[in-house]
C-alpha positions in Angstrom: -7.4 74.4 18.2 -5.4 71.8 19.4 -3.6 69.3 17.2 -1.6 67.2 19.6 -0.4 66.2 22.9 2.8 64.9 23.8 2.3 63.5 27.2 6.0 62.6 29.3 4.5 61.1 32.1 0.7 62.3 33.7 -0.7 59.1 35.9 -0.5 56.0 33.3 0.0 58.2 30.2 3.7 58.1 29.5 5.9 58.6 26.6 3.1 58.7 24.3 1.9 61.5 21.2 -1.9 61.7 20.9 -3.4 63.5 17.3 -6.5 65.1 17.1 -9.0 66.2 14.7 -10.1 69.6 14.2 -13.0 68.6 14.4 -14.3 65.0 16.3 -12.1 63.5 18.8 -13.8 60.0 20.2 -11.7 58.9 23.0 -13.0 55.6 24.1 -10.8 52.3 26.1 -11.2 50.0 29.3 -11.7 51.9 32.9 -8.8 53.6 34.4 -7.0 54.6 30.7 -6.8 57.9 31.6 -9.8 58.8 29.1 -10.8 62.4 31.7 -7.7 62.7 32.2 -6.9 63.4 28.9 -9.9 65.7 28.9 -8.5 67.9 31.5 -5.4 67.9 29.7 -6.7 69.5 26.9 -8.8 71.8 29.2 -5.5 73.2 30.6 -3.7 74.0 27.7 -6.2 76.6 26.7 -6.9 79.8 28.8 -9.9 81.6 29.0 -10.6 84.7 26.6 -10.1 88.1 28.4 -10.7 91.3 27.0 -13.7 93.7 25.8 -14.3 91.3 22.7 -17.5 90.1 22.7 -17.9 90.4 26.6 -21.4 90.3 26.8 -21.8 86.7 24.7 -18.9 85.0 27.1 -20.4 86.4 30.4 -24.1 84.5 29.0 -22.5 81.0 28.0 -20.6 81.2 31.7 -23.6 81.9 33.4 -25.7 79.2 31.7 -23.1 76.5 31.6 -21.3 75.4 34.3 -17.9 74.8 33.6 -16.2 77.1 31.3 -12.3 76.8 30.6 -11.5 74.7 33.7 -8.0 74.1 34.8 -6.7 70.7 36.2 -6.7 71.5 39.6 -10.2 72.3 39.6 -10.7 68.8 38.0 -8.6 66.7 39.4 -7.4 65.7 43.1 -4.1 64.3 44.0 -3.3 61.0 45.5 -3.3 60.5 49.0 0.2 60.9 49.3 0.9 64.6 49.8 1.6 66.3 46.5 5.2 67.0 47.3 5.5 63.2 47.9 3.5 62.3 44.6 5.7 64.9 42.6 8.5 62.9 41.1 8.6 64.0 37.3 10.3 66.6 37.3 10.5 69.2 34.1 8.1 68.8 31.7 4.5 66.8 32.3 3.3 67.3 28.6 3.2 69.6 25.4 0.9 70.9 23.9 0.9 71.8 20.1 -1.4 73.9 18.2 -2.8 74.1 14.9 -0.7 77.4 13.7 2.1 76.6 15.7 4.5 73.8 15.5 6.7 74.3 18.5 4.6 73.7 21.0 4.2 74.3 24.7 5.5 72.7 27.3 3.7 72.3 31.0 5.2 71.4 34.6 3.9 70.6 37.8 3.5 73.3 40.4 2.5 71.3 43.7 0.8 73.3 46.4 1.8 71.4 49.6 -0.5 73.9 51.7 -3.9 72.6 49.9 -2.9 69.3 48.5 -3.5 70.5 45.1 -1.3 70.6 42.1 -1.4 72.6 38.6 0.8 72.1 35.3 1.1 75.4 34.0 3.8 76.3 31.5 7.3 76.1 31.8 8.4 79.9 30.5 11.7 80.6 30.3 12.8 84.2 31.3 12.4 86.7 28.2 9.9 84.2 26.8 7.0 85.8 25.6 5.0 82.9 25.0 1.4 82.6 26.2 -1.5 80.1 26.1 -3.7 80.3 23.4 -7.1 81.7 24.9 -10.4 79.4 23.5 -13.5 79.4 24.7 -14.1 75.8 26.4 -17.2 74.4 28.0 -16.8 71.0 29.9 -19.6 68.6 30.6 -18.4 66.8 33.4 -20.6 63.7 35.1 -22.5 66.4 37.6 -25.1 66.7 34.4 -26.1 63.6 35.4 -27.6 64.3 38.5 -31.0 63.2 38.5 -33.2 66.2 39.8 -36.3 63.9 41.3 -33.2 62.1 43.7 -32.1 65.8 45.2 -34.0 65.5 48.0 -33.2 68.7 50.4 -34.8 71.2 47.9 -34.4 74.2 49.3 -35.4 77.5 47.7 -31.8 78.9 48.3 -30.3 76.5 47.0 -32.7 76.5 43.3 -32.1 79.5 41.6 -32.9 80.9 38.3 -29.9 82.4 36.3 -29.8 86.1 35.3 -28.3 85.6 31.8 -30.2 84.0 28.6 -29.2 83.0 25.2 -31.2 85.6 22.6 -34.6 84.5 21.5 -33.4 82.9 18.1 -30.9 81.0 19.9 -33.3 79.6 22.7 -35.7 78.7 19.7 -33.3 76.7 18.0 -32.6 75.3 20.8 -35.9 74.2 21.4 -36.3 72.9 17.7 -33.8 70.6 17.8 -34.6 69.1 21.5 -38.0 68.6 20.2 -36.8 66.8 17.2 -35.1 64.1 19.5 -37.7 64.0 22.2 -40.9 65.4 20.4 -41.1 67.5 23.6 -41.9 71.2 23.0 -40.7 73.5 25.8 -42.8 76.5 27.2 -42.0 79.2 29.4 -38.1 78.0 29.8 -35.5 79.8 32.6 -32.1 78.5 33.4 -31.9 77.4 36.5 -28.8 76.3 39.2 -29.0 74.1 41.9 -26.5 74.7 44.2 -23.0 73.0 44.3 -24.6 70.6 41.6 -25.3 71.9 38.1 -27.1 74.3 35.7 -30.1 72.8 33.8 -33.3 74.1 31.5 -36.1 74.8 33.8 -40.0 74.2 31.6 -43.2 73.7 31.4 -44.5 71.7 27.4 -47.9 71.5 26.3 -47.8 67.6 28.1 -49.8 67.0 30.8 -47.2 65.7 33.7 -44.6 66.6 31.7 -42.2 69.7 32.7 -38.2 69.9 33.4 -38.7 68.2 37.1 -40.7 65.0 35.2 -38.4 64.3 32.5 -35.6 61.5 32.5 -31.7 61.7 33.1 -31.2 60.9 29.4 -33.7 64.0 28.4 -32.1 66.0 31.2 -28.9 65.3 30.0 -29.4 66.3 26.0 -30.9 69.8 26.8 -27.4 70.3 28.8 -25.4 69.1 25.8 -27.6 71.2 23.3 -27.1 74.5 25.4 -23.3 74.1 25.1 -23.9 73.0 21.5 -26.1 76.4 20.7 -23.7 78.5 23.2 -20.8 77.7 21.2 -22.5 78.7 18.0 -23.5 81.7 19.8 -20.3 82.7 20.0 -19.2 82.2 16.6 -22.3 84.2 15.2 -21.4 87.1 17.2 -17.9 87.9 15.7 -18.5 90.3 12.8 -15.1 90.0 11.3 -15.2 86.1 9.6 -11.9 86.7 8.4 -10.7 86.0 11.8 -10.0 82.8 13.4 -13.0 81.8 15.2 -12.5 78.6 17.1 -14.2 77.1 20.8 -14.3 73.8 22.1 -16.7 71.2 23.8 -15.4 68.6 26.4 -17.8 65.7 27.6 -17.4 63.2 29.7 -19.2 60.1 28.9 -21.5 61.4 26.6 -23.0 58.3 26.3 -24.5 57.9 29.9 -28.1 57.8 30.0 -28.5 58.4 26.8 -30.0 55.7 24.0 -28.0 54.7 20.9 -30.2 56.4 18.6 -29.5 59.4 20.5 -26.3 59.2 20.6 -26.1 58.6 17.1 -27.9 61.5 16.2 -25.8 63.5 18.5 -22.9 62.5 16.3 -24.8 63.4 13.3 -25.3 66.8 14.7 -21.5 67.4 16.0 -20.2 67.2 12.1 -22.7 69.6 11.9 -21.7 72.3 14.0 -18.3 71.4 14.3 -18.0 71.8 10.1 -20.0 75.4 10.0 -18.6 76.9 13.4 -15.2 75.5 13.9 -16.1 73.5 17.4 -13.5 71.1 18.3 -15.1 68.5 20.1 -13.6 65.7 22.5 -15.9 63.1 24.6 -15.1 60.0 26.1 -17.8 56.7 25.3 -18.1 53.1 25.8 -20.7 53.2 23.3 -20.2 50.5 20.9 -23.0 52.1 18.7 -21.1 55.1 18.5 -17.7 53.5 17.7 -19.0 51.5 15.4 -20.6 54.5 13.4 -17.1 56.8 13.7 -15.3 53.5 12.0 -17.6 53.1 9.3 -18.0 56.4 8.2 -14.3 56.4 7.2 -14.0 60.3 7.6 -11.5 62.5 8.2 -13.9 64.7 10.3 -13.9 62.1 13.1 -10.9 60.4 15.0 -11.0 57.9 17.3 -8.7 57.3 20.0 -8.6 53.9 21.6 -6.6 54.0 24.9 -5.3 50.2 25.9 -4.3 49.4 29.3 -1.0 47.8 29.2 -1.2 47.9 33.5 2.5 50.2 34.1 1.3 52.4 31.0 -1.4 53.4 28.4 -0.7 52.9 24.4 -2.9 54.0 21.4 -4.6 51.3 19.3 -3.6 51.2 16.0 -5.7 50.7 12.5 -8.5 50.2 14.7 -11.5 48.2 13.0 -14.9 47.1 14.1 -13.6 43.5 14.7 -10.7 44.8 16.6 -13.4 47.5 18.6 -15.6 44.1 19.3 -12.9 42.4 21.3 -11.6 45.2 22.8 -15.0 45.8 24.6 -15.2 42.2 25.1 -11.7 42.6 26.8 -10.4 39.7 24.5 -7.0 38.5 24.0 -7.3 39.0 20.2 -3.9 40.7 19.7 -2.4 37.6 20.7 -3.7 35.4 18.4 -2.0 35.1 15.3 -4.8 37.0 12.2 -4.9 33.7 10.3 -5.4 31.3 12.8 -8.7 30.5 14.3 -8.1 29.5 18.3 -9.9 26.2 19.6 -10.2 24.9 23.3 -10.5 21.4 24.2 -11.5 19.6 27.6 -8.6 17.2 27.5 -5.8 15.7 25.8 -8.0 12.8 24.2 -10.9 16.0 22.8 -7.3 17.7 21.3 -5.5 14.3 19.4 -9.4 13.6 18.5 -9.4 17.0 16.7 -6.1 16.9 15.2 -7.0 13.7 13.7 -9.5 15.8 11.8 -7.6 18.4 10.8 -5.2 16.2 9.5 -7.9 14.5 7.6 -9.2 17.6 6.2 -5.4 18.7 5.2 -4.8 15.4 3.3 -8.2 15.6 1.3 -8.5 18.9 0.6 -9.6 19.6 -3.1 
C-alpha cells in the first residue's frame, strides 16, 4: 500500500507531502486542485501483478472492470504545448513511499515528442535493483457515468457481452448488497461492454419496466462501484496463504456523482467494511458535503481526508480541518482571513459603521 506522496512539481502540486490511510483516503477541494491528478499519481506508482499467481482471478476482474492498474499516460493528456516544450522539471516529478519501505521511489518524466504523450516512470540508477511494487488497482474513472438510454448509435458490434464472470457466490453477494440499496433484485445478469465507453451489469428483476437499460445513472453507477468492491474481495479470498501480504486498491473519481447522500453514506459505511477485512486501500475524490461531514465526525483513524486549497500558483493541504472550516470552504469563503474570535460585520456606509460602533461601545461600557 501506499503511505505517502512527495510531489516536487506535477501541474499545481508543488513542494508538497501528502499522507494516506491504509485504509480511506477522501480527497475533496475547489475545481482545478489537482484532486484526479493525484489519483493517477497514485495509479502509476503501482504496477500491475504478473506471474502464474492467481492468474485466473486477475484475468476475470480485468475483463469485467474496465480500467485495471492504469498508468498516467493513459490518463492524462499533455498541454497544448508539445511535451518537450511543457517538460521543464527536470529530475524527479514525485516519490512515492510505501508502507514496508521508508526510502521511497522516485519518478521522472519521459516525454514522447512523437505522440505528444508523457510518462513518469522511475528514475533507476544503474545496478539499482529496485522495482515497483505490483498491486492490483481498479480505477473508476467518469466514463461510468455514461448514461446508457443517451448512447444513441446502438449497434450490435459495438454491445457485447464479456466472456469472464465472478463465481456464483460472488455474483450473489453482489446482488444482495445492490438490492439492499435499491431494493432491486437482479435476474439473469451478463457483463456487458459497450464499445470505447465502459463495462456495466446487464439484467432483467422481477419489475415490470425495470431491467439494466431502465435504471438511472445513480443505480447504474453503484453496481459499477459494487463489482470493483466484490472483485477486489475476490481477489483476497482466492489467496490460500493468509500469512502473506494481501493488499489491492480502488480509485474513483467523484464517487459522489449521481449518486444520493444516503447512498453515499452507506457507500462509506461499506468501504470500512471491506477495506478493514480485505486490506482495500481506497481513494475517491467528492464534493459531497454529506460525506465530509460524516469522515469528520466519525473521528477515526480508518478515514483521512485530504482537503486540497487552491492558492492560484500552487495547491496546499488544509490543516485541522473541521466541519465549520469544511462549510466555508465549499462556500468558498474568506474564513482563514478572519481572525477566530472576531465576528465580521458589513455596513452600507460610513454613518451605518459610527452608528454601530456607538453600540458596541455601549455594550462594552455596560457590560455586567
Amino acid at each position: 500500500m501506499i503511505s505517502k506522496l512527495k510531489i516536487i512539481e506535477y501541474r499545481k502540486l508543488k513542494n508538497i507531502l501528502i499522507n494516506f490511510s491504509k485504509n480511506i483516503n477522501v480527497i475533496s477541494g475547489t475545481n482545478g486542485t489537482c484532486k484526479s491528478s493525484l489519483l493517477y499519481l497514485i495509479s502509476n506508482s503501482f504496477q500491475k501483478p504478473t506471474g502464474k499467481l492467481l492468474k485466473t482471478e486477475k484475468n476475470v476482474i480485468s475483463i469485467i472492470n474496465k480500467k485495471m492498474n492504469p498508468k498516467i499516460e493513459n490518463l492524462s493528456k499533455e498541454t497544448k504545448k508539445s511535451v518537450i516544450e511543457s517538460n521543464t522539471v527536470k529530475g524527479t516529478i514525485y516519490t512515492s513511499f510505501y508502507e514496508l519501505d521508508d526510502n521511497g521511489i522516485d519518478f521522472r518524466k519521459h516525454a514522447s515528442e512523437k505522440y505528444n504523450r508523457f510518462s513518469l516512470k522511475p528514475k533507476y540508477r544503474k545496478g539499482d535493483k529496485t522495482s515497483i511494487p505490483s498491486l492490483p488497482i481498479i480505477y473508476l474513472g467518469l466514463y461510468r457515468l455514461y448514461a446508457f438510454g443517451e448512447y444513441e448509435d446502438k449497434n450490435e458490434e459495438d454491445i457485447s457481452n464479456l466472456s469472464k464472470n465472478l463465481p456464483q457466490e460472488y455474483l450473489q453477494e453482489l446482488f444482495d448488497i445492490y438490492k439492499d440499496f435499491t431494493h432491486i433484485n437482479i435476474q439473469n445478469f451478463v457483463h456487458e461492454e459497450i464499445k470505447y465507453i465502459k463495462k456495466r451489469g446487464n439484467f432483467l428483476t422481477d419489475k415490470d419496466g425495470v431491467d439494466s437499460n431502465t435504471i438511472s445513472s445513480g443505480e447504474d453507477n453503484l453496481l459499477i462501484i459494487l463489482t470493483a468492491l466484490i472483485s477486489l474481495k475476490y481477489y483476497y479470498k482466492s489467496i490460500e496463504n493468509k500469512d502473506k501480504i494481501v493488499e489491492s486498491m480502488l480509485l474513483i473519481d467523484e464517487l459522489d456523482a449521481t449518486l444520493h447522500p444516503a447512498f453515499q453514506l452507506k457507500l462509506l459505511k461499506l468501504f470500512k467494511d471491506f477495506s478493514e477485512k480485505y486490506k482495500i486501500q481506497i481513494f475517491f475524490t467528492t464534493h459531497s458535503f454529506s460525506l465530509l461531514e460524516k469522515a469528520i465526525e466519525d473521528k477515526e483513524k480508518q478515514i483521512k481526508i485530504i482537503y486540497l486549497k487552491d492558492n492560484i500558483e500552487n495547491i496546499e493541504l488544509a490543516e485541522n480541518l473541521t466541519i465549520n472550516k469544511l462549510k466555508n470552504f465549499l462556500k468558498n469563503s474568506l474564513e482563514e482571513k478572519i481572525p477566530n474570535n472576531f465576528i465580521p460585520i458589513f455596513s452600507e456606509d460610513r454613518e451605518a459603521r459610527l452608528f454601530i460602533e456607538k453600540i458596541l461601545d455601549y455594550l462594552e461600557n455596560n457590560k455586567k
